[in-house]
Backbone of each chain as ProteinMPNN parsed JSONL, in Angstrom:
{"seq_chain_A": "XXXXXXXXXXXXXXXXXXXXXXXXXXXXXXXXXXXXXXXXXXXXXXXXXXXXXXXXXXXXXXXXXXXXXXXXXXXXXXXXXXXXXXXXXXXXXXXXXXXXXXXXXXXXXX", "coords_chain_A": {"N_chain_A": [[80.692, -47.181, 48.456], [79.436, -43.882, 48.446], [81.786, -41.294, 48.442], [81.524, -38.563, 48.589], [78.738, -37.75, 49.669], [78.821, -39.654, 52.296], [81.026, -37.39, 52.999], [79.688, -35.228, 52.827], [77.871, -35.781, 54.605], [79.118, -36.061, 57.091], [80.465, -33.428, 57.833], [77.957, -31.954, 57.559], [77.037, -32.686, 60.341], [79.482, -31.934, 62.053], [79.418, -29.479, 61.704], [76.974, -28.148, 62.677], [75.62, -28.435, 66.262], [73.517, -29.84, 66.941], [71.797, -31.861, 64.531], [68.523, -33.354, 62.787], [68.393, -35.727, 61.414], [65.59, -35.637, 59.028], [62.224, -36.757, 57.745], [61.048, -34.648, 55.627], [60.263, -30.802, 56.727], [61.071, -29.156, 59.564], [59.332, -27.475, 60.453], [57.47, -28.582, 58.375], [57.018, -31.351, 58.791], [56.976, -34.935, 57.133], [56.29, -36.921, 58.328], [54.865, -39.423, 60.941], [57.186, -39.951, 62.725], [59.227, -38.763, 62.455], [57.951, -36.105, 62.826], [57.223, -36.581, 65.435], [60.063, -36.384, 66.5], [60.674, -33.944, 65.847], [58.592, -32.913, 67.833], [59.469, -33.536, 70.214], [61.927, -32.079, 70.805], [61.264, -29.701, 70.033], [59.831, -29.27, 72.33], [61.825, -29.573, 74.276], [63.118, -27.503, 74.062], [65.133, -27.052, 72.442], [67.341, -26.213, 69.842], [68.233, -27.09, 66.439], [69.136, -28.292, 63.436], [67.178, -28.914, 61.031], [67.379, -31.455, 58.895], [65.606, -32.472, 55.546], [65.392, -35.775, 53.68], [63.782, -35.879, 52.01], [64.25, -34.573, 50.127], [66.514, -34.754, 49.062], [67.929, -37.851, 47.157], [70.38, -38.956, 47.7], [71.177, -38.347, 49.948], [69.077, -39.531, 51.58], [69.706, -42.404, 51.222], [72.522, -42.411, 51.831], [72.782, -41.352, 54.538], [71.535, -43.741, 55.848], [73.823, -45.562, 55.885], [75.707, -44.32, 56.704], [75.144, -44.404, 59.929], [74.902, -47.126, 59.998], [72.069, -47.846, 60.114], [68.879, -48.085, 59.764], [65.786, -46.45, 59.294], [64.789, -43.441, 59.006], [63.434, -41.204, 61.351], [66.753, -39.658, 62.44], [69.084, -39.051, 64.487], [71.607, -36.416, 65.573], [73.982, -35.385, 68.297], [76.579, -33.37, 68.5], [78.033, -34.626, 66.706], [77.433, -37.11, 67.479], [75.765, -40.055, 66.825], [72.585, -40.614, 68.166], [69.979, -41.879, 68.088], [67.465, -42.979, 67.145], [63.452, -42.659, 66.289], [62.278, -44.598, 68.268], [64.188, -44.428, 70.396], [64.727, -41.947, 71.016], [62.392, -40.954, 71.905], [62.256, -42.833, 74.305], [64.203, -42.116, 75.71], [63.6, -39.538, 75.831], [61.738, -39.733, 77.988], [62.6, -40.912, 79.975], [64.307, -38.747, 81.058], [66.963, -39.106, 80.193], [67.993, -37.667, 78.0], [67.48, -35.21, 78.224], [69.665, -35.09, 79.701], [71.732, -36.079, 78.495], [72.15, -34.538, 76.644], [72.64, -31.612, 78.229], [75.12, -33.097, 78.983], [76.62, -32.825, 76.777], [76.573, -29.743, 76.84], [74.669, -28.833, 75.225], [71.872, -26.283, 75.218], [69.307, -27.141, 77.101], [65.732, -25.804, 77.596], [64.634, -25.504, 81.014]], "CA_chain_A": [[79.991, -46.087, 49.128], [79.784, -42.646, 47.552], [82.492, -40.406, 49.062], [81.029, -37.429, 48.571], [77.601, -38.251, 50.318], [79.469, -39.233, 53.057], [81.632, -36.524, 53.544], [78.77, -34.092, 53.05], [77.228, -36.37, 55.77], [80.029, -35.744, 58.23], [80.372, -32.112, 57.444], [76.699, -31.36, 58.589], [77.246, -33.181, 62.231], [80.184, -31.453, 62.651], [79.133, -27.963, 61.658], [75.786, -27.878, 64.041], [75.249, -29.372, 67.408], [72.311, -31.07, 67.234], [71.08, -32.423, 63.924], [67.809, -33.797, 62.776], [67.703, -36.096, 59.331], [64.18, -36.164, 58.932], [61.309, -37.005, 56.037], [60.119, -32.8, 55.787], [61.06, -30.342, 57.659], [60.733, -29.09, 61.313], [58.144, -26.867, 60.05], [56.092, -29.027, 57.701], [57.065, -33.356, 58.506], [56.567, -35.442, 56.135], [56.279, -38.354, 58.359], [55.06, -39.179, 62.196], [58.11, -40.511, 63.29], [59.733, -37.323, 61.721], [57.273, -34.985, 63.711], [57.673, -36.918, 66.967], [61.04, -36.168, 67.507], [60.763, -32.505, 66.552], [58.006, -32.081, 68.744], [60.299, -33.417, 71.531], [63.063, -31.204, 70.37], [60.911, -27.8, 70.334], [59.121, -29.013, 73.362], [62.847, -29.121, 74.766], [63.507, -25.747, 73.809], [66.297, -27.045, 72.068], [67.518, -25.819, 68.832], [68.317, -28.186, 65.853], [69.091, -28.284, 62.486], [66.806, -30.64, 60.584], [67.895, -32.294, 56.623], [65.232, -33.136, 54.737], [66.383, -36.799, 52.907], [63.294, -36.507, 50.883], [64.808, -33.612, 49.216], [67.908, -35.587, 48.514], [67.85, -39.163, 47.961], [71.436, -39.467, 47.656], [71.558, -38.426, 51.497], [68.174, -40.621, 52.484], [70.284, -43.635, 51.7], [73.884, -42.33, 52.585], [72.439, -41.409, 56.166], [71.564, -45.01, 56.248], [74.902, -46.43, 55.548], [76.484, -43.57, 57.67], [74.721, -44.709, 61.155], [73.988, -48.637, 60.483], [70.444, -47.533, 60.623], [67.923, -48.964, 58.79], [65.399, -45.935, 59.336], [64.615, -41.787, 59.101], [64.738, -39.656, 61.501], [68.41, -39.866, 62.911], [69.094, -37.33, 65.846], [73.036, -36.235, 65.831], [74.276, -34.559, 68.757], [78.01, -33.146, 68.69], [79.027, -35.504, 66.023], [77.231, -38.789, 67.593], [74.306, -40.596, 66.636], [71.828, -40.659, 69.451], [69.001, -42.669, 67.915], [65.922, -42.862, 65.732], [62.518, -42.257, 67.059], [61.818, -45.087, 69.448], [65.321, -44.057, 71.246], [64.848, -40.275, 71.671], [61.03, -41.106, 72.781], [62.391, -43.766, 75.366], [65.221, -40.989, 76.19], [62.528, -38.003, 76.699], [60.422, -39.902, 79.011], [63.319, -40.895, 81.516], [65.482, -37.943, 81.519], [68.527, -39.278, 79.784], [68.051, -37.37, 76.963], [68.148, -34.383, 78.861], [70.808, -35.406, 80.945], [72.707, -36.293, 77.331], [71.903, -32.972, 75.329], [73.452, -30.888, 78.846], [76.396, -33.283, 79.267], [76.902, -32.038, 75.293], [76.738, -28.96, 76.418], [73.703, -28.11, 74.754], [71.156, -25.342, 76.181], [67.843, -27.58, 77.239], [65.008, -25.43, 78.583], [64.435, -26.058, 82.357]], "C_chain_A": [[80.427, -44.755, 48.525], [80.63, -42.056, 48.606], [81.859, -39.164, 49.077], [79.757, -37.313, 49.443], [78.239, -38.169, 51.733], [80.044, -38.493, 53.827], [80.365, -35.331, 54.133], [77.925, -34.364, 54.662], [78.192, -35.687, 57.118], [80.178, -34.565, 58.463], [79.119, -31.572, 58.495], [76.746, -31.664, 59.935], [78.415, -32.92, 62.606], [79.774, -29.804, 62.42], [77.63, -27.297, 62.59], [75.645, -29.061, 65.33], [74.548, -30.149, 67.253], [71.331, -31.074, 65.192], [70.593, -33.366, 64.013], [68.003, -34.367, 61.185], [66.23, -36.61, 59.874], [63.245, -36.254, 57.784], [60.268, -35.407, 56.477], [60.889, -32.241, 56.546], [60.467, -29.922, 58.796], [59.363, -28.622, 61.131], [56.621, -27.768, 59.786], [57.002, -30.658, 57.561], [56.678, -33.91, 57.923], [56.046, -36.991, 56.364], [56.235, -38.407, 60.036], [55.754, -39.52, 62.851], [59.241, -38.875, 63.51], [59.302, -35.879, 63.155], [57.462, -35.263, 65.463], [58.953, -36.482, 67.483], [61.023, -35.004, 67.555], [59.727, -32.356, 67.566], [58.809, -32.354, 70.27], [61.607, -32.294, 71.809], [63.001, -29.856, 70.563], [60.514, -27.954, 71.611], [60.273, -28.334, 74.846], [63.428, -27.624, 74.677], [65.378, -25.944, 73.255], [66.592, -26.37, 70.309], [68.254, -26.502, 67.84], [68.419, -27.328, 64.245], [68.231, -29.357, 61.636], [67.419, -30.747, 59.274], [66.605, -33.186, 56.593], [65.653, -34.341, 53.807], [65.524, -36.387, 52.162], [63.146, -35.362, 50.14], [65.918, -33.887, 48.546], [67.958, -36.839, 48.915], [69.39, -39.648, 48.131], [72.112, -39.283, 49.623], [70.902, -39.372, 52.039], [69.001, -41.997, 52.134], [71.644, -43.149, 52.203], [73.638, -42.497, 54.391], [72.616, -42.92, 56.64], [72.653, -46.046, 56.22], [75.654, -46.025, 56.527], [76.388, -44.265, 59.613], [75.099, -46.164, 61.165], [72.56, -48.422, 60.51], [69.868, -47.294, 59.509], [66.544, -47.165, 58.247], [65.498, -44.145, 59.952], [63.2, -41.413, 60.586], [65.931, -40.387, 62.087], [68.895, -39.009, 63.553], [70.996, -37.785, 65.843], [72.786, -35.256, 67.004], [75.446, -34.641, 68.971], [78.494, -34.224, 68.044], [78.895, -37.311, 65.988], [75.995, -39.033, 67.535], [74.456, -41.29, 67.787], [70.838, -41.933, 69.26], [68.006, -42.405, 67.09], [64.539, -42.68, 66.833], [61.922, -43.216, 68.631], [62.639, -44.809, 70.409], [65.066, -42.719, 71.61], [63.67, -40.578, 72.27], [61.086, -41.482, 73.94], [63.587, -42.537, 76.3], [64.171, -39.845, 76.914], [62.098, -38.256, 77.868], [61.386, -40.35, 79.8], [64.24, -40.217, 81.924], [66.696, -37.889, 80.959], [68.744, -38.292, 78.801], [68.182, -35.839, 77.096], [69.712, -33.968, 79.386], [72.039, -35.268, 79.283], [73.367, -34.992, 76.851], [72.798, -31.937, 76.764], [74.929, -31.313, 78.972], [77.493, -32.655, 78.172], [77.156, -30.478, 75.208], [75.766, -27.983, 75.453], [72.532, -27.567, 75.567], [69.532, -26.419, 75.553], [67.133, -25.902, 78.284], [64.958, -25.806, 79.854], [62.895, -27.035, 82.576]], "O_chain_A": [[81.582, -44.54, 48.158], [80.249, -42.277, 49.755], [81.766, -38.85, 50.264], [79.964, -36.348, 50.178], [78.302, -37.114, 52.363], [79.915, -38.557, 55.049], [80.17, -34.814, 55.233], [77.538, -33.556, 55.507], [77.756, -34.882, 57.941], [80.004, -34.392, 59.67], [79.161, -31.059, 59.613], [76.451, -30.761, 60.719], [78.752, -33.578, 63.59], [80.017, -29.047, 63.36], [77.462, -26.148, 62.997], [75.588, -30.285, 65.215], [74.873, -31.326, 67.414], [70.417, -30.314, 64.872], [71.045, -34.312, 64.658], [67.845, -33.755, 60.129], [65.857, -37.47, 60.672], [63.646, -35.707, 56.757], [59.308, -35.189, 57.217], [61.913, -32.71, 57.044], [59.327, -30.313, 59.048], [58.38, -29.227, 61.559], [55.514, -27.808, 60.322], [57.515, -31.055, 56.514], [55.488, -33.603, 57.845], [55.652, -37.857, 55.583], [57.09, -37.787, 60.668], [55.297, -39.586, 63.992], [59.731, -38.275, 64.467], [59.947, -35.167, 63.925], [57.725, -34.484, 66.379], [59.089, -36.213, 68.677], [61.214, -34.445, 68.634], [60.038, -31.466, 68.358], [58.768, -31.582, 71.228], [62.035, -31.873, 72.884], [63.839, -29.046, 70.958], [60.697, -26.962, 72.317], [60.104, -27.504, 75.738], [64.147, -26.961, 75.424], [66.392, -25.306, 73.537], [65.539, -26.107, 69.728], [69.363, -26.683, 68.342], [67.982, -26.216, 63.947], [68.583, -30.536, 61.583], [67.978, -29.769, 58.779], [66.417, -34.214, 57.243], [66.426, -33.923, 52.945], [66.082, -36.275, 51.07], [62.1, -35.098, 49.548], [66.257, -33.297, 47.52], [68.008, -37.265, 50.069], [69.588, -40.723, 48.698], [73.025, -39.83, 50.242], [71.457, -40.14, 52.825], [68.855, -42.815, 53.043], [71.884, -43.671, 53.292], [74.072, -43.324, 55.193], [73.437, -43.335, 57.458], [72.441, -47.228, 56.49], [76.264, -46.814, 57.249], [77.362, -44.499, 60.327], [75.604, -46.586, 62.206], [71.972, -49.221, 61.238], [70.164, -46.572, 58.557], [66.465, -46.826, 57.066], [66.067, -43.734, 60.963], [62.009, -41.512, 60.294], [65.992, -41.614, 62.165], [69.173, -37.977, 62.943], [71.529, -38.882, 66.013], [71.837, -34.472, 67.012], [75.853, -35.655, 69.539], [79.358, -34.885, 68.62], [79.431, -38.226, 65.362], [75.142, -38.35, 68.103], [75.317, -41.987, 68.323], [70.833, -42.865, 70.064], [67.951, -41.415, 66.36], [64.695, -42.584, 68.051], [61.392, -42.77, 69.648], [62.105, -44.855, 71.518], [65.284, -42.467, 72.795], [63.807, -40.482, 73.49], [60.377, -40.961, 74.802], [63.531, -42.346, 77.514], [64.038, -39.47, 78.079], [61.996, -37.412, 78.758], [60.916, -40.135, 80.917], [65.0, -40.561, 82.83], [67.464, -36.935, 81.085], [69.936, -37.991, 78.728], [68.848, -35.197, 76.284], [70.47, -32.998, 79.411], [72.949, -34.448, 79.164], [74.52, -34.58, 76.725], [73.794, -31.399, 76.279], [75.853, -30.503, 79.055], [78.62, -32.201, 78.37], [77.642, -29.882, 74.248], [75.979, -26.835, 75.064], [72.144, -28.227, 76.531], [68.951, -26.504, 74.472], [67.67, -25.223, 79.159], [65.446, -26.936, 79.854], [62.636, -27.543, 83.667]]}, "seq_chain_B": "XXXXXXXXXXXXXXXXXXXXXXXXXXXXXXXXXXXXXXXXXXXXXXXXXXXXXXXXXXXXXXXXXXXXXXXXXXXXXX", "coords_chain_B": {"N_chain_B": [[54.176, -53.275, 51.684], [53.233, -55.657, 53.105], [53.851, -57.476, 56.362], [54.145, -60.561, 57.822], [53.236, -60.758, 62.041], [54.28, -63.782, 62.917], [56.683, -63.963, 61.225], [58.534, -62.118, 61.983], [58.867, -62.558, 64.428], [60.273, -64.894, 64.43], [62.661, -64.185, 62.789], [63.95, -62.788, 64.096], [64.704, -64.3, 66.544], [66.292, -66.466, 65.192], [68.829, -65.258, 65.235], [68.827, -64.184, 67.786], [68.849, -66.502, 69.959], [67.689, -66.676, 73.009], [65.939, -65.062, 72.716], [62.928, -63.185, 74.478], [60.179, -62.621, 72.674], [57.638, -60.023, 71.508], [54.836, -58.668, 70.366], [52.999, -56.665, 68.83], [50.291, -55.744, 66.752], [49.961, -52.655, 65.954], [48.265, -51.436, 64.127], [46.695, -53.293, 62.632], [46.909, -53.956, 60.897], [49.285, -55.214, 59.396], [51.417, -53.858, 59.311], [52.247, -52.031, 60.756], [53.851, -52.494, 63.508], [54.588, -52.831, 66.779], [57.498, -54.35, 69.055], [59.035, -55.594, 71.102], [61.499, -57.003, 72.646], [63.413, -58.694, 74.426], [66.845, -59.744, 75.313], [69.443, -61.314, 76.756], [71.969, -60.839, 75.117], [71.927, -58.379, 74.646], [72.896, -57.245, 76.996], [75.251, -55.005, 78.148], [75.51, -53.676, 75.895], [74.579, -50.876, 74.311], [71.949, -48.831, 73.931], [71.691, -47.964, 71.064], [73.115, -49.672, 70.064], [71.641, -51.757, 70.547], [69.301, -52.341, 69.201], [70.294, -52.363, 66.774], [70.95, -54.942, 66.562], [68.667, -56.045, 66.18], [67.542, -54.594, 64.017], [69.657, -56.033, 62.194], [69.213, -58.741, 62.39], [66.297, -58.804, 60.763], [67.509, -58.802, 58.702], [67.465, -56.529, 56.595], [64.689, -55.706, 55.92], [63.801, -53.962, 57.301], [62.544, -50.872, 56.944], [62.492, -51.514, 54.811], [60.477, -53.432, 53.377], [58.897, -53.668, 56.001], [57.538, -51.324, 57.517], [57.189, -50.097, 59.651], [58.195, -50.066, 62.699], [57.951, -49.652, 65.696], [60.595, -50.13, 68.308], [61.688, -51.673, 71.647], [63.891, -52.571, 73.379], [65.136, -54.447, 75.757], [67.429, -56.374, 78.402], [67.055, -59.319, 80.167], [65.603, -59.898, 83.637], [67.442, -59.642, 86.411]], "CA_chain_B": [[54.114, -54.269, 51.583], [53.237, -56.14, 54.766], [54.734, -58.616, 56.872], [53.551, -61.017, 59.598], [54.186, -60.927, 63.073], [55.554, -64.46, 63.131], [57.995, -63.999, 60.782], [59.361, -61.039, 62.492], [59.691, -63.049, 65.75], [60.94, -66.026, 63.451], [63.658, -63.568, 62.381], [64.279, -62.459, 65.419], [65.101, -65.499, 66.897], [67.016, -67.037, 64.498], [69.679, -64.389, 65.564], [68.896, -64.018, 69.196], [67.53, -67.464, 69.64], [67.265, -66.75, 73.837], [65.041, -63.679, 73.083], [61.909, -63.492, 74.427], [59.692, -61.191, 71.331], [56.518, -59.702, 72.282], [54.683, -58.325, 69.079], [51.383, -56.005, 68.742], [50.052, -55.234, 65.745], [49.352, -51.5, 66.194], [46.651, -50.695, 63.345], [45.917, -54.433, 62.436], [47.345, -53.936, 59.044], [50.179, -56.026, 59.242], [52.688, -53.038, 58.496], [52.693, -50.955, 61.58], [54.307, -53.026, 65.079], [55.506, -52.496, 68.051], [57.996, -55.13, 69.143], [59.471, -55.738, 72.796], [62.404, -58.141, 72.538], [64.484, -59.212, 75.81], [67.801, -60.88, 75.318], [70.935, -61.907, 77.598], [72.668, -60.86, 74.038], [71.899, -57.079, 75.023], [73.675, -56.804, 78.032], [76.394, -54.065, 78.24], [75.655, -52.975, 74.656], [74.027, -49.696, 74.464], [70.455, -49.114, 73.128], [71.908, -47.984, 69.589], [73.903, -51.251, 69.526], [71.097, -53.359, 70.695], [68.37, -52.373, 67.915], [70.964, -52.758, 65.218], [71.213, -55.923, 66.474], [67.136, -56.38, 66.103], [67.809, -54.848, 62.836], [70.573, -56.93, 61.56], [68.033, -59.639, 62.801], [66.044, -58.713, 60.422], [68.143, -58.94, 57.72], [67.562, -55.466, 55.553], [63.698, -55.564, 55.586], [63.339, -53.149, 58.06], [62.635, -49.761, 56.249], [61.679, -51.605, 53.221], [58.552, -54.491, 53.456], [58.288, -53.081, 56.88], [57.528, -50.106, 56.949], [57.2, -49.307, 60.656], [58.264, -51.456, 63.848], [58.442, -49.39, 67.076], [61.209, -51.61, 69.192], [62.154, -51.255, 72.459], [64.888, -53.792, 73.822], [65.975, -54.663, 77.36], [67.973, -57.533, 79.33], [66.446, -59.814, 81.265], [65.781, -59.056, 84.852], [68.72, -60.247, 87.161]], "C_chain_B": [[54.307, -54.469, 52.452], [54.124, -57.677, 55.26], [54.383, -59.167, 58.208], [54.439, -60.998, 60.788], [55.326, -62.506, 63.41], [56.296, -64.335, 62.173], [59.158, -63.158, 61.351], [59.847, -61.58, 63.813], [60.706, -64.121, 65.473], [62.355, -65.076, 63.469], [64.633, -63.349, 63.416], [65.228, -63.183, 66.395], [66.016, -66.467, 66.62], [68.437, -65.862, 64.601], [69.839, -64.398, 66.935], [68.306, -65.004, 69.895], [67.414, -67.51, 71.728], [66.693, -65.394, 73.55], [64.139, -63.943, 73.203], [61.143, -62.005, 73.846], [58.032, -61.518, 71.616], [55.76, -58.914, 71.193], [53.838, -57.726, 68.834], [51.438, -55.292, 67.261], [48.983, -54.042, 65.452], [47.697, -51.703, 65.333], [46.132, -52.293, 62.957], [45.757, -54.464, 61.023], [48.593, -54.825, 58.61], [51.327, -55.017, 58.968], [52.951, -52.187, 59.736], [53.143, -51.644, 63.535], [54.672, -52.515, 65.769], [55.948, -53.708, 68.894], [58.925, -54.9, 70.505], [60.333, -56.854, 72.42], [63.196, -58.09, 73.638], [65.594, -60.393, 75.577], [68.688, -60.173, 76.063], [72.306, -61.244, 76.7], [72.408, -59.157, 74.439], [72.749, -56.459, 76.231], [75.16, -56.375, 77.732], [76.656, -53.696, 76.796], [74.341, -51.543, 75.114], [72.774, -49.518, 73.405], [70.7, -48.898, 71.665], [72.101, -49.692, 69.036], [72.297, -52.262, 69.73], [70.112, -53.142, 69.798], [69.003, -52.456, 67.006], [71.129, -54.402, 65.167], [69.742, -56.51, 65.94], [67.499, -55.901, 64.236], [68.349, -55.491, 62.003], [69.933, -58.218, 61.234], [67.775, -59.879, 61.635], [66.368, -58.59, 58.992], [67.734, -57.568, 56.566], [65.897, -55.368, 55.307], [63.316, -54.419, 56.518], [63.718, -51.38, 57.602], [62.14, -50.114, 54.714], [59.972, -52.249, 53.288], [58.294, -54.107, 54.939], [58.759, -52.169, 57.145], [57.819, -49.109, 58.603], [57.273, -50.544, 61.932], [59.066, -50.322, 64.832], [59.163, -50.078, 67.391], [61.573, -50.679, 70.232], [62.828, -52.802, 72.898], [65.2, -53.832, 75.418], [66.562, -56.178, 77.701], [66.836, -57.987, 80.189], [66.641, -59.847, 82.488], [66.723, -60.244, 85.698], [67.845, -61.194, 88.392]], "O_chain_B": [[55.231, -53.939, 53.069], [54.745, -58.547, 54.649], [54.317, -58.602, 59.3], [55.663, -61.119, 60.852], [56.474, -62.542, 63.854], [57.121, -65.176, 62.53], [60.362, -63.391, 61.247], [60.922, -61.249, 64.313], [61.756, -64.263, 66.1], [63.158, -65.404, 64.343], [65.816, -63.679, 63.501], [66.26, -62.738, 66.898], [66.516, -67.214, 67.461], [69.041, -65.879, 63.529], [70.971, -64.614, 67.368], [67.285, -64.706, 70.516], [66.956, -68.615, 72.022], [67.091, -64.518, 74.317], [63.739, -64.847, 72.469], [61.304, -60.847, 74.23], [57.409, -62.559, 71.824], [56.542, -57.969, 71.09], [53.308, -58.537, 68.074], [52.301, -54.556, 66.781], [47.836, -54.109, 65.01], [46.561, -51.972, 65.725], [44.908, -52.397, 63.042], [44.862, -54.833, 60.262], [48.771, -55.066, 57.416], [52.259, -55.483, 58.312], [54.02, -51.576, 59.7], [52.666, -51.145, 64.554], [55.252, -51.469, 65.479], [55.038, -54.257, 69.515], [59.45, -53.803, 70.69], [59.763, -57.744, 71.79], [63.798, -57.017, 73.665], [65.372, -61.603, 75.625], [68.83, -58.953, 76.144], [73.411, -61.102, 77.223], [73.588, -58.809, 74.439], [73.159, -55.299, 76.277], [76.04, -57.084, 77.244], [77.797, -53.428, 76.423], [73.524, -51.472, 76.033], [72.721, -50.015, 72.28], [70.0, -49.57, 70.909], [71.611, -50.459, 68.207], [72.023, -53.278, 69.091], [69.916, -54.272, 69.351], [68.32, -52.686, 66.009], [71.359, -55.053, 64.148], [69.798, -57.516, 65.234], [67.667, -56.755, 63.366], [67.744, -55.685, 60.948], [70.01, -58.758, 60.13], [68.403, -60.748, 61.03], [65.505, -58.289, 58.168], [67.794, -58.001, 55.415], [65.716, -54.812, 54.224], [62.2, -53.97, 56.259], [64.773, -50.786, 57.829], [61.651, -49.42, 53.822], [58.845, -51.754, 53.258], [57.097, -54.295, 55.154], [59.958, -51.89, 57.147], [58.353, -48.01, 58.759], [56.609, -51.575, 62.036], [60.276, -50.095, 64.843], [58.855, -51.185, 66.949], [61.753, -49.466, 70.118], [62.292, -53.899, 72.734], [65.538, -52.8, 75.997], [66.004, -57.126, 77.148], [65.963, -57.32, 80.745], [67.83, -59.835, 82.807], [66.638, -61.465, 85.563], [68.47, -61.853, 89.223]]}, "name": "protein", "num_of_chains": 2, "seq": "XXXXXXXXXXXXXXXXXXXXXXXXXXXXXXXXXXXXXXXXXXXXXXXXXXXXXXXXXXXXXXXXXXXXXXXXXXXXXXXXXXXXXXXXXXXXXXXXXXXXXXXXXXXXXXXXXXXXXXXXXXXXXXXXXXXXXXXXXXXXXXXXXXXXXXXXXXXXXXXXXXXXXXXXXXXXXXXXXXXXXXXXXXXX"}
């Protein structure tokens, strides 16, 4: 496993609360899995960092080695992977994910 | 590159062999699922843990020959 990749990996989920690895960026997704979670993310009024992998492939596979996880996007909050898109979706719609992102300490909208 | 639903329950199974796998083939292209799996083997693991286990399942095809597989996992009801 590349060390460097890695590290850089660890680095970013400790230097912002809530990262997004996603295919594009928040702006312009490259992929509807991608866009689904930001739109849960802005809808939250939360604030996020996303990483483009498919600007760097040496991250789109590190990510995947980093988690166990097979697939992009990859939601960090405070250092811990949360889940990929069917998990934050299943999270939005019963609250937990709320409930998660405040226990973190992170500012959800009301 | 596509991939049928039974193989994916095949797979499935052969890992979690009391799961019961539930399989829709969103667009009817063979590449885009949404997969419901219920095992006994989920209980008191946490939803990360229990789709890695669906992944693991799956032995490394998931992200490559399939391309897209909604999952949602749960225990069976008490």
């Amino acid at each position: 496993m590349d060390i460097t990749v890695q590290d850089r990996i660890r680095q970013e989920i400790t230097d912002a609360p809530v990262v997004l690895f996603m295919k594009g960026t928040p702006v312009f997704p490259q992929c509807g899995f991608s866009a689904a979670v930001v739109q849960i993310l802005s809808h939250m009024g939360v604030k996020f960092k996303g990483i483009d992998v498919l600007s760097d492939p040496s991250v789109r596979q590190g990510i995947k080695e980093f988690s166990n996880w097979p697939t992009i996007p990859q939601l960090y909050v405070k250092g811990d992977f949360v889940g990929g898109c069917d998990i934050i979706r299943e999270m939005f719609e019963t609250g937990e994910l709320k409930q998660l992102l405040e226990e973190k300490g992170v500012s959800v909208r009301a | 590159m596509a991939m049928d639903a039974a193989m994916i329950e095949r797979l499935i199974k052969e890992s979690l062999p009391d799961a019961q796998v539930s399989i829709e083939d969103l667009r009817g292209d063979g590449d885009h699922y949404a997969a419901h799996v219920v095992s006994g083997a989920f209980r008191g693991k946490s939803r990360v843990q229990q789709h890695q286990m669906v992944y693991q399942a799956l032995r490394g095809r998931m992200g490559n020959e399939l391309h897209a597989l909604a999952l949602q996992t749960s225990v069976p009801d008490e």
